[in-house]
N, C-alpha and C positions, 0 to 999 in steps of 0.2 A: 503622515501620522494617523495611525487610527486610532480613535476616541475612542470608541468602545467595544471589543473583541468577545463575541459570546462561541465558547466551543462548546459542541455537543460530543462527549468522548474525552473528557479528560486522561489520555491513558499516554504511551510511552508518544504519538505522533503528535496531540493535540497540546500534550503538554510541552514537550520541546522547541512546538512553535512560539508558545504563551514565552516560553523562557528564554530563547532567541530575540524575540522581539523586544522582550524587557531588559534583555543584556545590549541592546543597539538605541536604546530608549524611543522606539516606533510604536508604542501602546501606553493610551494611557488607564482605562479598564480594562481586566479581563475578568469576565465571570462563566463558569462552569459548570455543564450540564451534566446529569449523569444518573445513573441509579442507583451504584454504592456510595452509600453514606459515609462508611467507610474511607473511600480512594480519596472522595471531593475532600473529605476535611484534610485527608496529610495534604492533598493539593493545595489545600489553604496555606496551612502548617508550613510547608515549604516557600509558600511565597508566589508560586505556579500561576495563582488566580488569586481575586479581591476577595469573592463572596463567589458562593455557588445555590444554585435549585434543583430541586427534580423534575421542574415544568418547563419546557422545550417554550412554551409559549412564551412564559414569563423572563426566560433565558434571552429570547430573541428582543425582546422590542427596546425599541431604541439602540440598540447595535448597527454600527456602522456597515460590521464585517461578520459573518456568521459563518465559522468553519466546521465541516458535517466530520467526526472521526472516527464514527462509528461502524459495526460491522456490515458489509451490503445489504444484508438483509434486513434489517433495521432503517435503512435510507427512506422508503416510503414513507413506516410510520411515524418519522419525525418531519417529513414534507408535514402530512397530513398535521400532526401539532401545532409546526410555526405557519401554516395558511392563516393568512389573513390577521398576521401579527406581526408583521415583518416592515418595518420604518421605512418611507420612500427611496430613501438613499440607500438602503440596505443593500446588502452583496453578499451571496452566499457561495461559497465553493466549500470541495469534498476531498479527501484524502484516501478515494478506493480507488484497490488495483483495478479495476472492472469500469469502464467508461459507460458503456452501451447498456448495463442495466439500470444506473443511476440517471441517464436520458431517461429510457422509458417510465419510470419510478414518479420524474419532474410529468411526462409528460402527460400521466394517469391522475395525480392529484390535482394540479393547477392545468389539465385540456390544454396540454400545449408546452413548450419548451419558456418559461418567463426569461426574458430579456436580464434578469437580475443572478442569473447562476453562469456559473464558472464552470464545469467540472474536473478536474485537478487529482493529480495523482505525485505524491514525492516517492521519487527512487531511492529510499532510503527503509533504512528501520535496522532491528535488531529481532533477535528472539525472545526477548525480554515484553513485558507488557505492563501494563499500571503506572502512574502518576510516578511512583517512585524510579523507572528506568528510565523516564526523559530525559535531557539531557540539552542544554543552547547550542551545542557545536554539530549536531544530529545532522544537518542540512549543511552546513559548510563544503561546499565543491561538493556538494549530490545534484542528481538531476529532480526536475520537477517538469514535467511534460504536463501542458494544457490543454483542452479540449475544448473551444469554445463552439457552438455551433452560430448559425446562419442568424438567428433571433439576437444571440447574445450583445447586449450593449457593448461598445467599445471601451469605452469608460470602466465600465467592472473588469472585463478583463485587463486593463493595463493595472488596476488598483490592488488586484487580485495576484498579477505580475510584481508588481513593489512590494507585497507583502514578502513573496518567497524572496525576493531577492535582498531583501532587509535579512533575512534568515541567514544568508549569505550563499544560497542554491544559485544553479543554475538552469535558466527556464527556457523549456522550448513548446514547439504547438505540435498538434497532426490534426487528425481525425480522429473522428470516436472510433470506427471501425480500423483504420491502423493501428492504434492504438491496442487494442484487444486482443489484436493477433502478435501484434509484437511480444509482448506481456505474458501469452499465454506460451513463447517460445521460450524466452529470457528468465523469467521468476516463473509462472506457475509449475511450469513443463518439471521444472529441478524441484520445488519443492513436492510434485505429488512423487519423484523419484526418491528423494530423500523418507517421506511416508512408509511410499512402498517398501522397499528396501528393509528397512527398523523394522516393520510389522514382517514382515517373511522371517525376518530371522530370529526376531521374537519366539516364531513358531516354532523353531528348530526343537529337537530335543537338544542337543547340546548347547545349549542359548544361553547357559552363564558362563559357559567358558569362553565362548565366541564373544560377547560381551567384554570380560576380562582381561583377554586378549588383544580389542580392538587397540589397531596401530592409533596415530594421528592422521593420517589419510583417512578411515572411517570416519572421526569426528568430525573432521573436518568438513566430509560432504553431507555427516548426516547433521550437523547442527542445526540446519533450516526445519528437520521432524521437531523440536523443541518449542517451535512456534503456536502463537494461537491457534486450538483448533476447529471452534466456531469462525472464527475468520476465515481460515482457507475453505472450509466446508463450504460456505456463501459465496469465495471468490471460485468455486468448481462449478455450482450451479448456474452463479450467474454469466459465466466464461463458458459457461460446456460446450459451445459449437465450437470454438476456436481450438479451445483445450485438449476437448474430444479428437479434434482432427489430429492437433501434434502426438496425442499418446498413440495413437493409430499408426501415425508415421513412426513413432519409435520405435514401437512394436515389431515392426518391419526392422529398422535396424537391427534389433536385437537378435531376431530371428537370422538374418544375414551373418551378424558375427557368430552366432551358434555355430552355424555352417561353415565358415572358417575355421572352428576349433575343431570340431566333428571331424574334419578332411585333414588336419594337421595341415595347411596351410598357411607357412609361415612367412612368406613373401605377400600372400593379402595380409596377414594380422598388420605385417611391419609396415605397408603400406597405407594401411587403416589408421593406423597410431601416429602413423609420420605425418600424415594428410590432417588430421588432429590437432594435434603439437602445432602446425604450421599455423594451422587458425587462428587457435586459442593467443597465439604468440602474437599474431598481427593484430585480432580484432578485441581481445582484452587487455591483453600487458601494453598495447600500444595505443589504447584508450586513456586520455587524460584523468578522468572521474570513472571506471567503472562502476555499476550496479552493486 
């Protein structure tokens, strides 16, 4: 049970956790950080959170559990607020796609990696954002991958494990640095393709008909461009070695299939497509929970 739940980010991750956990009866406060006055009060309104602040400091103290849901870029400057207000028992974990710059973040403000952070990512979400898209069933059979390092207490991370798994997720570990390259194959790599994509054809001159036109296959891949785009922005910079490398590698495929079409080569196309289909069919469709 946690006593008292303070999230920083009340928005579609931070809130679903608050309302999962309230739907499993595993919380018995939650109070809500944020800087639209706006969002915290329907959060209230809703039931999401007891009381909310605007002070990361005042948010934190006396909080058992303290979850960060904020954009990467923002993770430092809320270290830097709850330093030195954060309850002995305190436990903090995060909910960025990005492991390795929320390490460095911890280990700039508090000289070091504190024994008391988690850092935590849910495979989960929508394109949806704000208090009002959460939702308790968000985390139901999703993945939630952990990252504890070498410092990390034992203790926080199994508490920090019972949290997501009251959610009703399903938790696993790696590394920070596995972690980052995986992520940046799986979700960043499709989402900056989904960007790309929309924005090229934005440019077209005939880009309302093209628009107008779009089948359900287009929606479908590009629904992920409808996402935050402060968010992805911060999860490119903070990813860009890993990131950087996989669009380099696309680049090359794409470049490849060019050459295929160019040459009217339709025993590679068909074997490109088949070699595809084969994947996609073993390592997703035959995946219990995908991404």
């Amino acid at each position: 049970m946690i006593e008292k739940l303070a999230i920083i980010g009340v928005g579609l991750i931070g809130g679903s956790v608050a309302m999962a956990l309230r739907e499993e009866g595993k919380v018995k406060e939650v109070v809500g950080c944020g800087r639209g006055e706006a969002n915290l009060q329907k959060a209230q309104q809703l039931g999401v959170i007891d009381h909310y602040t605007h002070d990361v400091a005042q948010a934190v103290q006396g909080a058992d559990m303290v979850l960060l849901a904020v954009p990467l870029g923002a993770i430092r400057d809320t270290f830097e607020k709850m330093k030195g207000q954060l309850a002995d028992h305190a436990v903090v974990t995060d909910a960025g796609s990005v492991k390795g710059s929320v390490v460095r973040d911890a280990e700039a403000v508090f000289q070091g990696v504190p024994d008391f952070l988690v850092p935590g990512h849910p495979i989960a979400g929508t394109e949806r954002s704000g208090v009002e898209a959460a939702f308790a069933e968000l985390y139901r059979n999703r993945r939630v991958i952990l990252t504890p390092l070498a410092e990390t207490r034992a203790d926080a991370v199994q508490r920090v494990e019972q949290m997501w798994l009251d959610c009703g997720a399903e938790v696993s570990s790696m590394s920070v640095e596995h972690h980052d390259e995986v992520l940046a194959a799986t979700s960043h790599l499709p989402h900056m393709l989904a960007y790309s994509l929309v924005d090229s054809l934005s440019r077209l001159k005939e880009n309302d008909e093209i628009f107008r036109f779009a089948a359900g296959g287009f929606r479908d891949f590009t629904r992920i461009a409808s996402s935050n785009p402060v968010m992805w922005r911060d999860i490119c910079i903070a990813n860009q070695q890993a990131l950087g490398g996989m669009l380099t590698r696309f680049a090359d495929e794409l470049h490849d299939l060019a050459a295929l079409l160019e040459q009217g080569d339709a025993d590679g196309l068909l074997s490109l497509f088949e070699s595809a289909k084969q994947a996609r069919d073993r390592y997703v469709d035959g995946v219990k929970h995908p991404e």
